[in-house]
Structure formats: structure tokens, C-alpha cells
N, C-alpha and C positions, 0 to 999 in steps of 0.2 A: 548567540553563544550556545555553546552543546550543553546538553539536559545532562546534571550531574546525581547519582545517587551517592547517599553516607550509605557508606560501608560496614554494616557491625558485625566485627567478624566471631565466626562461631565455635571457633576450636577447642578453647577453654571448655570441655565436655565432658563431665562425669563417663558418660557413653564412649568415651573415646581408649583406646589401650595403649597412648601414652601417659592419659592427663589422670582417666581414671582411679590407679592405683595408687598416685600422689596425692590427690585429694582424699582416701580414704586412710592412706599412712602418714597425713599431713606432712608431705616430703614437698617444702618451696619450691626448688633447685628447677626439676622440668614445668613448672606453671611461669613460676619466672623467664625462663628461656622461652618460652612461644608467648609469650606478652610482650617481648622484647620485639621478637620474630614476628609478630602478625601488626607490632604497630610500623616497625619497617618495612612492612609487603605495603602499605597503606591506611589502615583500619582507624578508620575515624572513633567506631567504639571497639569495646574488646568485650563479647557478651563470657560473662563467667555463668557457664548452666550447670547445676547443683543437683539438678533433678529435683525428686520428691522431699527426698533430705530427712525422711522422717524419724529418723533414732537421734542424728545429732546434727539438724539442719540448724540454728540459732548460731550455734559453733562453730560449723562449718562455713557459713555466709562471714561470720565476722572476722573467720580465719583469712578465705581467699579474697576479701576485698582488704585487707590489709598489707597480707603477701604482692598483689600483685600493685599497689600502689606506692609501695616499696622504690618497685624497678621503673616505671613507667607512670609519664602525664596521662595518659587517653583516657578520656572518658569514659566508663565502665556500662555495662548493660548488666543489671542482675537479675538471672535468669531461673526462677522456680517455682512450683505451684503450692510453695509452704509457707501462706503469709505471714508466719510468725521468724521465719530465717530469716525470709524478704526485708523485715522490720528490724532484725539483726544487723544485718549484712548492711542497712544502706549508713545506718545509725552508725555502726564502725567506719565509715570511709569520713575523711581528710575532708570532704566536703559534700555531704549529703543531697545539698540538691544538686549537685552534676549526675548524678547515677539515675538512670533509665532506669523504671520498676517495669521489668519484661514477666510477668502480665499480672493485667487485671480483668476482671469476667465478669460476668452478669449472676455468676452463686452466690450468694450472699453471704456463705462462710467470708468468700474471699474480698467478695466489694466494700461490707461490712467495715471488714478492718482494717484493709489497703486504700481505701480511697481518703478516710478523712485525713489517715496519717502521710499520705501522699500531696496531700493539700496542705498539711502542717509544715512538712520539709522543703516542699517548694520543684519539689521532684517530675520531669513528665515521666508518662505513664505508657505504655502499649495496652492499648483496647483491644483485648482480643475476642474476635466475634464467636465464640465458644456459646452457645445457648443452653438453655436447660434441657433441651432434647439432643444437646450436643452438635456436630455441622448444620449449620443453617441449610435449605435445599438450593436455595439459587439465590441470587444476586437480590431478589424484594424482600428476599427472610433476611439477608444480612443487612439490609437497610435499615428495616422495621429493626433488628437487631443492635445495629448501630446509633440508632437515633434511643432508645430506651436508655443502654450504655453512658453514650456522650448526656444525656441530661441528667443522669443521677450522679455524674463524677460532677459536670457544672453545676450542682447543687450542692454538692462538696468545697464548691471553689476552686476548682482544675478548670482552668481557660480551656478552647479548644487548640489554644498554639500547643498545649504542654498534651497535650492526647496525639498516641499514633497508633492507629487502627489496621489493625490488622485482620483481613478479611481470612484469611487458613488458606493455604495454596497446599494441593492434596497430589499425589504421586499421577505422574503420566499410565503409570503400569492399573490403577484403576478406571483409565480412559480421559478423554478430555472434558467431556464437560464441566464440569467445578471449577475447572482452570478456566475455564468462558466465561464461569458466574464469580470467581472471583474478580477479573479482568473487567465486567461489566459492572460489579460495583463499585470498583476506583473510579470510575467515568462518573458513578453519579456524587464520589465522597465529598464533593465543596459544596456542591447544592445541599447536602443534609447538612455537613458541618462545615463553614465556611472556615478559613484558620488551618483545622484539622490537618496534620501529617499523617502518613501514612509509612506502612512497614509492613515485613514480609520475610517468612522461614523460605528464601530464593531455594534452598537445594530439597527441600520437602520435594519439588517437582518429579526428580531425577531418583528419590530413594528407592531400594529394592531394582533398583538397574545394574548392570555390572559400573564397576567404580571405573574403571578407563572409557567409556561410553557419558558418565554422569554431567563431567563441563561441558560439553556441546551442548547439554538438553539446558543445564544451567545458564551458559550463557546467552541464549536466543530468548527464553524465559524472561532475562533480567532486559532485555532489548524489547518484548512486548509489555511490560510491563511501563517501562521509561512511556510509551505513547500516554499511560493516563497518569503520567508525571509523578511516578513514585518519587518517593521521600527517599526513601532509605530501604537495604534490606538486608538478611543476617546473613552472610556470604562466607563460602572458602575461598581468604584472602592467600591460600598459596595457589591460589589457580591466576597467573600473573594476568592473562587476557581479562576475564574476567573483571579484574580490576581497572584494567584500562578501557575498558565500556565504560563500567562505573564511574568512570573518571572524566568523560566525553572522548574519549583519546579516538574512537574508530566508529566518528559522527554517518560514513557510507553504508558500514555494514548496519547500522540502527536506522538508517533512510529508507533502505530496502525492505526492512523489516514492515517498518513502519507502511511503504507504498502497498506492502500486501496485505496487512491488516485494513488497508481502506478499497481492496477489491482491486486493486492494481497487478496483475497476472503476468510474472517475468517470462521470457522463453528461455528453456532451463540451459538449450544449447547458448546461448548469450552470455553465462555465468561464470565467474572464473571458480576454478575448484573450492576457494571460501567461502566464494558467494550462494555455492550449489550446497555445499553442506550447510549453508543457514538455511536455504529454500527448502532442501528435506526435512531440516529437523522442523521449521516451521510449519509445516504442512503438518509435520505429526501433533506437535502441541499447539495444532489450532481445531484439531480433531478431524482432516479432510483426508488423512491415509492413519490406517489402523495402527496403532505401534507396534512396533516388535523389535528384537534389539541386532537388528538387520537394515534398520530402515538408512543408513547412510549408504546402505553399499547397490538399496532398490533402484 
């Protein structure tokens, strides 16, 4: 059976210049319409990201998790770095432990006082591998990073089923490597956390790219990732392909991927034009041809 990722889509976005100005003038109307709209593209979760939230984060987490539970079952992802909205926001939903706490970190402001209460409600959590020096360097800091994480939340009482770690996937336009060191800490995450799911900001790859260029990078991204059996990751569910990866639907184009990430070397003239545009954009975010945002047409 094809390797299936949950999809939690990420629209719902302070950052965004639909959703943004509703969320600040508490106007329902368009957060309702794309929660309707992203659970029909697919979206297993619907992450609501609130941002920092810091003049009226409490109020606003309890507003949009109520707003959007209103219109829509899906599961919710609540998305901010103000553990006190966080604790808001989950407290107001219909059923506190379905809501994903997108994130928790190793500051102790935040672990403090998201993890016991994460443990009280019965909530999973996203581990996100953020350190106190901030990006971990490579794949053995995020381990060492992961495992300190996952033992002070299982000392809370958070199983590793309810933990999805998130290693940070960092833009192609500051080069590939990080995207190697993230990629090779998924390979080692069951050996440290056995249970443990895993998650991922997918379009972080693609940011600071022109935005018609951005799903290519995104979806060959979501197909190397699939090799170390990701869980799940926060996706643009109106990017329809996209979804249909996530979904197993296009198991040749993720084989291919797959036969090159293990040293398996297509001849490019053999390719049909899909296939040739995976084998580019791969090449690029495997770090073996420099990016530029030409490289489809090299």
C-alpha cells in the first residue's frame, strides 16, 4: 500500500492578506469560507496560525477556534508561540483533546507551561526542534535535541504517540544542506523515539522563491521526505497535486524519487517531461546542481 502523509493545511494565516485582516477585525465570514474550502481540498487538520498574538492572543485563539468549529469537523492544529492563547484557544474548543498544540520547544517559558497542561487535556503536541541557540547544525544536534525534548514532555506524561517532531525544513534559497540534515534526522527519529510521529512546515522549503515556481520545489520535497515515512506535514492543500502525493495517488513519481535518493542515476533522455522536471528539481534540493530559479528550464 502507498505511503500516506496527514495533510495539515496551512492557510488559516495571520500572514496571509485574506485571512489576516479578519482575524484582526474578528470578521468570521472569510476564515469560515477556507475552512470549509481546505477541508474539501483534503485537509485532515486545518492549522489556525495566530502568530505571536501578543496584545490580544487569549482572545483571539478562543475566538478562531470557535469560529471555525462552528462550520467544519476537522481537526484543528493551533498554531502560535504565546503559550498563554495556546491555553486559551485549546480550552475553547468543543473538544480539547482533538486540537494539535503546534508547538512546543525546549524554552522553558514555553515547556513550563505547555507541556503539563498538554498532559492534562490529553492533547498531542508538535516537538519542535528550536534550541536555545536556535537551528540545531545538523541532524546529531537535532537528535541530542530531540531526545532532551521527548524526555521532559514523557515526564509530563505525553506518550511518544502524542509527540510529532518536527525537525525545521529551512528555504532551498539558503542552500541544501539543512534539508539533508533535516532529511537524515527522520531516518534516525524511531531509533531515539520509538512511537514518535513526525511533522513538517513542507512549504518552508520553497519560501522567498517566486510563488508560481514554489509547488514544484514543494511537491518533490513532500516525496523525499515520504522515503523516511513522514507522518504528516502543514501543506498548501489548494495545490491539488500536492495533495494527491499526500494521498498515495502518484506511487511512480515518489519510486523515482525514491530510486535517486538511494544512488540510482535515471538517463535524463529516458524521462517523460514530469518525470524530467522531478529529476531537476531533485537534483536541486538534494544540493547536486546550485539553485537558481532557472533550474527547470537547465
Amino acid at each position: 500500500m502507498a505511503h500516506t502523509v496527514v495533510c495539515i493545511a496551512e492557510s488559516i494565516n495571520i500572514m496571509s492578506k485574506r485571512i489576516g485582516p479578519a482575524m484582526r477585525e474578528r470578521n468570521p465570514l472569510p476564515i469560515q469560507q477556507m475552512a470549509k474550502e481546505e477541508t474539501e481540498l483534503g485537509a485532515d487538520y486545518l492549522d489556525l496560525n495566530i502568530g505571536p498574538a501578543k496584545k490580544d492572543g487569549p482572545e483571539l485563539a478562543s475566538w478562531i477556534v470557535k469560529v471555525v468549529e462552528e462550520v467544519v469537523d476537522t481537526p484543528l492544529s493551533l498554531d502560535t508561540t504565546n503559550p498563554e492563547a495556546m491555553i486559551a484557544g485549546i480550552k475553547a474548543s468543543k473538544n480539547p483533546s482533538r486540537i494539535l498544540m503546534n508547538s512546543i520547544s525546549i524554552q522553558p517559558e514555553r515547556l513550563e507551561k505547555l507541556g503539563p497542561f498538554a498532559a492534562e487535556v490529553g492533547c498531542d503536541v508538535v516537538a519542535l526542534l528550536w534550541g536555545l541557540e536556535g537551528l540545531p547544525r545538523d541532524a546529531n544536534e537535532r537528535a541530542a535535541l530531540a531526545v532532551d525534548l521527548i524526555m521532559k514532555l514523557n515526564e509530563y506524561g505525553i506518550p511518544n504517540e502524542k509527540i510529532w517532531v518536527d525537525p525545521i525544513l529551512t528555504p532551498i534559497t539558503l542552500g541544501a544542506e539543512q534539508i539533508q540534515e533535516a532529511l537524515l534526522f527522520l531516518s534516525m527519529l524511531q531509533d531515539i523515539a520509538p512511537g514518535a510521529k513526525s511533522t513538517i512546515g513542507l512549504s518552508n522549503v520553497s519560501n522567498g522563491v517566486a510563488s508560481h515556481l514554489r509547488p514544484y520545489l514543494n511537491r518533490v520535497m513532500l516525496m523525499m521526505l515520504m522515503k523516511y515515512n513522514i507522518y504528516s506535514a502543514i501543506v498548501d492543500v489548494y495545490d491539488k497535486e500536492l495533495v494527491e502525493i499526500a494521498k498515495g495517488k502518484h506511487p511512480d513519481w515518489v519510486a523515482l524519487v525514491h530510486r535517486m535518493m538511494d544512488g540510482d542515476e535515471p538517463d535524463p533522455k529516458t524521462l517523460s517531461p514530469k518525470e524530467l522536471e522531478i529529476y531537476k528539481t531533485y537534483k536541486v534540493l538534494s544540493g547536486q546542481t546550485i539553485f537558481s530559479e532557472s533550474w527547470l528550464e537547465l
